[in-house]
C-alpha positions in Angstrom: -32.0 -0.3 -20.3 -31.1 -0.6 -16.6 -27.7 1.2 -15.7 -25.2 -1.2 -13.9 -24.8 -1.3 -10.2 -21.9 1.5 -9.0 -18.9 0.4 -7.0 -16.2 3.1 -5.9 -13.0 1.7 -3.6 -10.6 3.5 -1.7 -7.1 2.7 -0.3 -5.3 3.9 2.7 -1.4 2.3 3.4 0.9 0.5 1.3 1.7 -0.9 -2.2 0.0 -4.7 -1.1 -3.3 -3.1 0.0 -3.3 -1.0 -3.5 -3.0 -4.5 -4.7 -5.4 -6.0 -2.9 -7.9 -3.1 -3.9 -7.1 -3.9 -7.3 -8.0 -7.1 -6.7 -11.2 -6.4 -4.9 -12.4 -3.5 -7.9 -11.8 -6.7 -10.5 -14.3 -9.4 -8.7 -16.8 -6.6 -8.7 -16.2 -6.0 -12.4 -16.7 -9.8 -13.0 -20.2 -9.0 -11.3 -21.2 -6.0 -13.8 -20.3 -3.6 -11.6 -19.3 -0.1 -13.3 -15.8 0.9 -11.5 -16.6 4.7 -10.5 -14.5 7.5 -9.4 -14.3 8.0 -5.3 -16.5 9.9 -4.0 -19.3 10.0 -7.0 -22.5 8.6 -5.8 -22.7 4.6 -5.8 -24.1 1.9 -4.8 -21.4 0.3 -2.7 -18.6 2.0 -1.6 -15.5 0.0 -0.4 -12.4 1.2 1.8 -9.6 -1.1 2.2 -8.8 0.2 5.6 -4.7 0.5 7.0 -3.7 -0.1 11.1 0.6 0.5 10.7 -0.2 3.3 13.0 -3.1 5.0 15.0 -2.9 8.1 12.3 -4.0 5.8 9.7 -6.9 4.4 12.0 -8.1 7.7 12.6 -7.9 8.2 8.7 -9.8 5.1 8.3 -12.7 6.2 10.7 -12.6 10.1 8.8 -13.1 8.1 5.4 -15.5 5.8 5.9 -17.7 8.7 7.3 -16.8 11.0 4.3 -17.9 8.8 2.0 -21.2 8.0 3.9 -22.1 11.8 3.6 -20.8 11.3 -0.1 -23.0 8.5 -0.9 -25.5 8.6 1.6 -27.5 5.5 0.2 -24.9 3.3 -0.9 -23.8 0.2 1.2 -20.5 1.0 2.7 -18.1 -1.6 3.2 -14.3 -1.1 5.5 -12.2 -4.3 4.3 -8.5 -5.2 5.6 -6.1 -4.4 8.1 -8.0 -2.1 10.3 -11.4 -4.1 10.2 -9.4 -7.2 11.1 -7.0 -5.8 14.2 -10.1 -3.9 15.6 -13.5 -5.2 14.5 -15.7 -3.7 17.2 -13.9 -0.3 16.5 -14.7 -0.2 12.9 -18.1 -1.9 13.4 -18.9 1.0 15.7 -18.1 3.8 13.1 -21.5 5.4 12.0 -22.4 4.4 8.4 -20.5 0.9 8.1 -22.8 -1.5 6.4 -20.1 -4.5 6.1 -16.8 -5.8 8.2 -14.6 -7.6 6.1 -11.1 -8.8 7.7 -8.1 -9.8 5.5 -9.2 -13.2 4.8 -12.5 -12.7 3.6 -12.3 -9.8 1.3 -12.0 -11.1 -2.1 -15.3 -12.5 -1.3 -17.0 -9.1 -0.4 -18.8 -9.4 -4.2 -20.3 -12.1 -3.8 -21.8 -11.2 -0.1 -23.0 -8.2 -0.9 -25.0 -10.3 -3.8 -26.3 -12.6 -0.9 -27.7 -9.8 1.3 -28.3 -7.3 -1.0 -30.2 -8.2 -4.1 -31.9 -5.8 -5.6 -33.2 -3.1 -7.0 -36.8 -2.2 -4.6 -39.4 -0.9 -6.7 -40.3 2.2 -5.3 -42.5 2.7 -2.1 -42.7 -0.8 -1.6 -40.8 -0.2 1.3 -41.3 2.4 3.8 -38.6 1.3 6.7 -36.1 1.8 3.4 -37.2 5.1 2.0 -35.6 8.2 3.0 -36.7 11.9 1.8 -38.4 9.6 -1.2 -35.7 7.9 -2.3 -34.9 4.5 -2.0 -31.5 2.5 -1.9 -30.1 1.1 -5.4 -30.1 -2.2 -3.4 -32.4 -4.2 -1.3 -31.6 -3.4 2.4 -29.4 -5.5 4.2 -31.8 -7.8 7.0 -31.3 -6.9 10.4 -28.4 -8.7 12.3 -28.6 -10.5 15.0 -27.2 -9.5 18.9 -27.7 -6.6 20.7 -29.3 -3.5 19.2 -27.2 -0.2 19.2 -28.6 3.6 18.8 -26.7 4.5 15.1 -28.8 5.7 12.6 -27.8 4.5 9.2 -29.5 6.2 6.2 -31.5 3.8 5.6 -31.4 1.4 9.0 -31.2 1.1 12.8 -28.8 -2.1 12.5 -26.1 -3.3 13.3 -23.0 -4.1 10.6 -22.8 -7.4 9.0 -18.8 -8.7 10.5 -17.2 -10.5 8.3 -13.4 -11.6 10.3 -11.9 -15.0 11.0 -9.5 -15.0 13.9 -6.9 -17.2 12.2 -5.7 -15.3 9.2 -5.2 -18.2 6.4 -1.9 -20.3 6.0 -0.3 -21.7 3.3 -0.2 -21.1 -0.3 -2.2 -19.4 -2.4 -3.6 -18.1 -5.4 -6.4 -15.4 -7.5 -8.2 -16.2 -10.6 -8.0 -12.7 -11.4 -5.9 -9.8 -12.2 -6.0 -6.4 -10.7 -8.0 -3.8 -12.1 -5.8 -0.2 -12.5 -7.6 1.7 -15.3 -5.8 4.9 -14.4 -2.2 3.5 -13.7 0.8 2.7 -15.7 2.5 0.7 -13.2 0.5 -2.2 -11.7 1.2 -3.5 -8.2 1.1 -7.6 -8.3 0.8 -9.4 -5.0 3.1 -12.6 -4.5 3.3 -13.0 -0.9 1.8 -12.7 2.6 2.2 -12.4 6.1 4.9 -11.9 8.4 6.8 -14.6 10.4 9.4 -11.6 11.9 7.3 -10.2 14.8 8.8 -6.6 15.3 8.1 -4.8 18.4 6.6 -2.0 17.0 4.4 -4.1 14.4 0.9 -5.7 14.2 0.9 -7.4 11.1 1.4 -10.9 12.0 -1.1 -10.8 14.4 -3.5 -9.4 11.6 -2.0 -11.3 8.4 -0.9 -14.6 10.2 2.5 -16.1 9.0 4.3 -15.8 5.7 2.7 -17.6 2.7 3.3 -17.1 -0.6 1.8 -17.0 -4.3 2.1 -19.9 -6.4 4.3 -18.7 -9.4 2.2 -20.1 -12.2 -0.7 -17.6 -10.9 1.6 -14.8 -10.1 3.4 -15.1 -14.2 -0.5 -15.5 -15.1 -1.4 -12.3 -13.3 1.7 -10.3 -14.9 0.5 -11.7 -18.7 -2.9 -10.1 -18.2 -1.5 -7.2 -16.9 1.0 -6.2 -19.7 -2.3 -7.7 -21.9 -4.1 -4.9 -20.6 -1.3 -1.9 -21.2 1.2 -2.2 -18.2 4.4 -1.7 -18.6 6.1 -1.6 -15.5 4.7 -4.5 -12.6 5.5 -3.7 -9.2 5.9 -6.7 -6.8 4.4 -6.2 -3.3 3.6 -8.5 -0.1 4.0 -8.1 3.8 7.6 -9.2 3.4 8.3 -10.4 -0.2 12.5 -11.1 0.0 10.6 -14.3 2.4 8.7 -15.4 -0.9 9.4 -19.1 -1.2 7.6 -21.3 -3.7 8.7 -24.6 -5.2 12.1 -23.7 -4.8 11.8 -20.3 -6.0 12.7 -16.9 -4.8 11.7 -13.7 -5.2 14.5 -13.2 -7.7 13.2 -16.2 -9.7 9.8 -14.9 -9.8 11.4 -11.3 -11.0 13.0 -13.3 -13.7 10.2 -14.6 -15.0 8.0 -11.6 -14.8 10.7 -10.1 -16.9 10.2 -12.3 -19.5 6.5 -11.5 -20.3 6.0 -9.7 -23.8 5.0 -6.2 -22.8 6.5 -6.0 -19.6 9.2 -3.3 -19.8 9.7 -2.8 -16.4 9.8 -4.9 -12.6 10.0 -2.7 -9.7 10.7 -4.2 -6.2 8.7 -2.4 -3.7 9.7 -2.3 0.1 11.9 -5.0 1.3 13.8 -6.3 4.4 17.4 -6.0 4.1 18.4 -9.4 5.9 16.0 -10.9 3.0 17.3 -9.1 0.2 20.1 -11.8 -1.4 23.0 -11.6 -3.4 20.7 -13.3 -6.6 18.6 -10.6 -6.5 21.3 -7.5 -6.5 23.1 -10.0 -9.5 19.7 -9.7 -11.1 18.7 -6.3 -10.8 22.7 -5.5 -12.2 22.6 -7.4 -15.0 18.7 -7.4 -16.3 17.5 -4.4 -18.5 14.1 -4.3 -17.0 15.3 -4.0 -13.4 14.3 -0.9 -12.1 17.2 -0.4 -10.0 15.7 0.9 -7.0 15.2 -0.4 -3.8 13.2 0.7 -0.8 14.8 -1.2 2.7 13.7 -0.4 6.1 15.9 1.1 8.9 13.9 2.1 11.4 16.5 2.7 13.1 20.0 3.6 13.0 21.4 2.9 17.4 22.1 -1.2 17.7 20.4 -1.2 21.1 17.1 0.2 19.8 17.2 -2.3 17.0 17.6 -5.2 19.6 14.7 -3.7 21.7 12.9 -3.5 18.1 13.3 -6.8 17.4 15.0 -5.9 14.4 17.3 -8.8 13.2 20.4 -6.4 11.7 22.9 -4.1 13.2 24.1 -1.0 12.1 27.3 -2.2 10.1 25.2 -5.0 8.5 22.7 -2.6 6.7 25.9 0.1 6.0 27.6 -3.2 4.1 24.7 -4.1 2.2 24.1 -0.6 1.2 27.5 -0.3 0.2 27.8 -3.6 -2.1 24.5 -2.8 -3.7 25.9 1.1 -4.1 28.7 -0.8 -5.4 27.1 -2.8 -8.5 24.8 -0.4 -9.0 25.8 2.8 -8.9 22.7 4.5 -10.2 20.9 2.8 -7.6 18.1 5.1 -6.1 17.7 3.6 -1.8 15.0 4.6 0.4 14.2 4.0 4.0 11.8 4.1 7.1 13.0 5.7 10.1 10.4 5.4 13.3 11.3 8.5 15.7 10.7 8.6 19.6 10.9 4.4 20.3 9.9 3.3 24.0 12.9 4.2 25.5 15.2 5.5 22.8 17.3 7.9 24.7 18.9 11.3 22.9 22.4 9.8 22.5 20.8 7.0 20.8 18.7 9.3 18.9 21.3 11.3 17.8 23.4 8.1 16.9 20.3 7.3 14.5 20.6 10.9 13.0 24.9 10.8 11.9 24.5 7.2 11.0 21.4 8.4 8.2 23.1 11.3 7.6 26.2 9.3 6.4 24.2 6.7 4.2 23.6 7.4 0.6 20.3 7.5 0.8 17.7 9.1 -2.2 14.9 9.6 0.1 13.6 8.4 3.8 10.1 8.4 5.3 10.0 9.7 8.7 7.6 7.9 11.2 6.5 9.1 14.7 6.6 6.2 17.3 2.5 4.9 17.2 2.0 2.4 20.2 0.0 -0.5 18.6 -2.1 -2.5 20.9 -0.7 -6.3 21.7 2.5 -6.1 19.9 5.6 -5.9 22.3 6.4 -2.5 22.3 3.1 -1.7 23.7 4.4 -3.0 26.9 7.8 -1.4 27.2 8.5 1.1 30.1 10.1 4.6 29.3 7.6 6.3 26.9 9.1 9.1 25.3 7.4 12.7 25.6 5.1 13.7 22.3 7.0 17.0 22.6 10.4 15.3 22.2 9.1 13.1 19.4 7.8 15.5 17.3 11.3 17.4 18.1 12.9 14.6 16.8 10.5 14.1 13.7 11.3 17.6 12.7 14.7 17.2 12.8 15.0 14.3 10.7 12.2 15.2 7.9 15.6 18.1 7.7 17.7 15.4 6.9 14.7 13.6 4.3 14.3 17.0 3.2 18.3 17.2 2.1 18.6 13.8 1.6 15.5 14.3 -1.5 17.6 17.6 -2.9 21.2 15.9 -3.4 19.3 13.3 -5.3 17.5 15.7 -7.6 21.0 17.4 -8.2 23.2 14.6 -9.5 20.5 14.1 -12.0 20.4 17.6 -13.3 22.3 17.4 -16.7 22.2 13.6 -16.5 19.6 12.0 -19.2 17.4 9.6 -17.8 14.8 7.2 -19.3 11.6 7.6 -17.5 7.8 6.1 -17.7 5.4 8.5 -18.2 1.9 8.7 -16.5 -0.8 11.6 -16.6 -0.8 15.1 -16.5 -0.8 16.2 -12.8 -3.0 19.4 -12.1 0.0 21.6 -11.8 -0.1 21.2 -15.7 3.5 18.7 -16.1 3.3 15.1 -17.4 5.1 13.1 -14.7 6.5 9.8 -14.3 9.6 8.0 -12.7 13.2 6.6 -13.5 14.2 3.2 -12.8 15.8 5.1 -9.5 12.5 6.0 -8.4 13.2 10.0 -9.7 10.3 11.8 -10.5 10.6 14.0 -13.5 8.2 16.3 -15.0 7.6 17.4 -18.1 5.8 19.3 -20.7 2.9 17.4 -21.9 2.7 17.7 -25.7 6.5 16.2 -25.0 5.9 12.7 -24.2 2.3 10.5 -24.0 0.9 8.7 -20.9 2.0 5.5 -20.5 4.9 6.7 -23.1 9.0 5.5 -22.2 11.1 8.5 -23.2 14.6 9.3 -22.7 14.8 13.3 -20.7 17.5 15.6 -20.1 16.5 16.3 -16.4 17.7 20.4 -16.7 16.1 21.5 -12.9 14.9 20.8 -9.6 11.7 21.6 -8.0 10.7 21.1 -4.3 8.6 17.8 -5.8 10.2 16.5 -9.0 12.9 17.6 -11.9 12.0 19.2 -14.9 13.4 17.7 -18.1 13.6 18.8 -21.8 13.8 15.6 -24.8 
């Protein structure tokens, strides 16, 4: 009996391109593809590619040529962000078989079926045989255009591209659910795109403008989820407090995910704070299966640089909200993003952005070096900073993260928590997280994967905080 087709996938960036992946792993399931670990040999290998900064572009190019080496017959594939804001970049990385931009990637399945059917009997080919061995699938056909001088395994060709310019609008929906088979928590997509146009950010230009998931399909999603063993749904998008659907927020659709037997859990993943309204706080106060937890973006913490960010807060509009949420919900875990060494951002202003997240009651904060992005605003401001004053700055506040992560770890010790337990990690603790967004750790003949337990966090590591039952 013939073994099934091998598909392995790999994501760089946030919660909505875990989603997405998820997503992406199901419609090949649907196909008969086997989902296999990352780098074990396969016949198509898929990286959902990230561009928030030129660190995760040159992470994208490092993958996509690991896994080549991994799998040195498979068909490689580099889907999303990256493949859509610089096609001939990723098009040019040695190894890339297929080009899929944001739009087209839930389709990637069925084009591979188009221009890849196989399997080739052996030697009936000798263009596609390589030390004796032949690819799993029938090599792709030349494309047309101009020929270039990269040697794939199995090829001289160029990659098959895949990107519309005109990201999609309006609504939308998946007949699918996304496939986590080593998760307890499960991302679920509602919204996307971006109608806010930072300075700093591409995403508009590479998602198009905010749309959102119809609810139905979203609820649908979240039944076959907890169907399948998930009890806590996280709810992702570009910039999900914009989700808007036949009168609904994203408070509404929180609601009703709640609501779905199984579902213990609904997590709000990173949201902007002028979205975020007082129906949602009410909500995540009042409902059990809030996790009360939220993850809203500073960037920065000086009202000019905001301005020159395009950010559409001040200062004392973020403090309040984090006060009245800090308020109802005391037990509230907040993170941020903080982006370090802004065109222009002067030391006074830095410094001012360095009391004014000092003073917040922050849980945790990731700490972002300025990444000039081509085409967005900020690519065309004056008054670079220095990359020695940057990372200067970065150092200094990864300090503050660094404290910031400690005090948070200590008003839990002694405190008994309820957490949602995952594997064991190879340090040898079972870990999961709080409603707060507190890792804890664990002995693991003490709770089960995919277990709720109520811990008596006793101590802190650097990482997470150990608890007893």
């Amino acid at each position: 009996m013939k073994s099934p087709r091998r598909a392995s996938f790999y994501t760089l960036g946030c919660r909505l391109n875990q989603a997405e992946t998820a997503l992406i792993a199901e419609t090949f399931r649907q196909q008969g593809y086997e989902i296999a670990e990352h780098g074990s040999p396969v016949d198509v290998a898929v990286i959902n590619t990230c561009s928030v900064t030129e660190h995760a572009d040159q992470r994208c190019r490092q993958e996509i040529r690991k896994v080549r080496r991994q799998s040195p017959e498979a068909v490689v594939c580099a889907v999303g962000c990256y493949a859509q804001a610089d096609t001939d970049a990723v098009a040019g990385i040695l190894g890339v078989d297929f080009v899929v931009g944001t739009d087209r990637k839930y389709a990637l399945a069925e084009i591979i079926s188009e221009r890849c059917v196989g399997p080739i009997p052996e030697s009936t080919c000798d263009d596609c045989a390589v030390g004796g061995r032949t690819r799993g699938l029938k090599p792709l056909a030349r494309t047309s255009g101009a020929s270039r001088d990269v040697l794939s395994p199995l090829h001289q060709q160029q990659p098959e591209v895949h990107v519309s310019q005109r990201p999609d609008t309006g609504d939308f929906d998946y007949p699918m659910a996304g496939y986590y088979p080593h998760s307890t928590r499960a991302n679920i997509k509602i919204q996307d795109g971006c109608d806010f146009c930072c300075a700093f950010c591409l995403l508009p230009r590479v998602r198009g403008a905010a749309r959102s998931r119809r609810i139905a399909d979203v609820v649908a999603e979240g039944h076959e989820l907890a169907r399948r063993g998930h009890k806590e749904l996280v709810i992702t998008g570009v910039n999900i407090g914009t989700y808007r659907h036949e009168g609904k927020t994203v408070a509404d659709l929180a609601r009703a995910l709640s609501e779905i037997p199984g579902v213990e859990r609904i997590r709000v993943s990173s949201i902007e704070p002028s979205t975020v309204g007082d129906d949602l706080l009410d909500w995540m106060a009042s409902s059990p299966k809030a996790c009360r937890h939220l993850h809203l973006p500073l960037q920065s913490g000086d009202d000019s640089v905001l301005v020159r960010m395009k950010r559409v807060y001040t200062t004392t509009e973020y403090a309040r909200f984090i006060e009245r949420a800090k308020t109802i919900m005391p037990d509230i875990g907040l993170g941020t993003d903080i982006i370090v060494g802004f065109p222009g951002e002067t030391d006074r202003e830095y410094e001012r952005t360095l009391r004014f997240v000092e003073d917040l009651p922050l849980s945790y904060l990731h700490v972002f070096s300025y990444s000039e992005r081509p085409k967005t605003a900020a690519a065309y401001y004056d008054a670079k900073n220095d990359p020695g004053r940057i990372k200067d700055r970065s150092g200094q506040m990864h300090e503050v993260a660094a404290r910031k992560k400690r005090a948070f770890f200590e008003e839990h010790i002694g405190r008994r928590v309820e957490v949602l337990f995952e594997t064991v990690d190879e340090d040898g603790w079972r870990k999961g997280f709080t409603g707060s967004y507190l890792r804890v750790g664990i002995e693991p003949r003490a709770a089960g994967e995919n277990q709720l337990a109520i811990v008596e966090v006793r101590e802190k590591t650097n990482d997470f905080c150990v608890a007893n039952t």
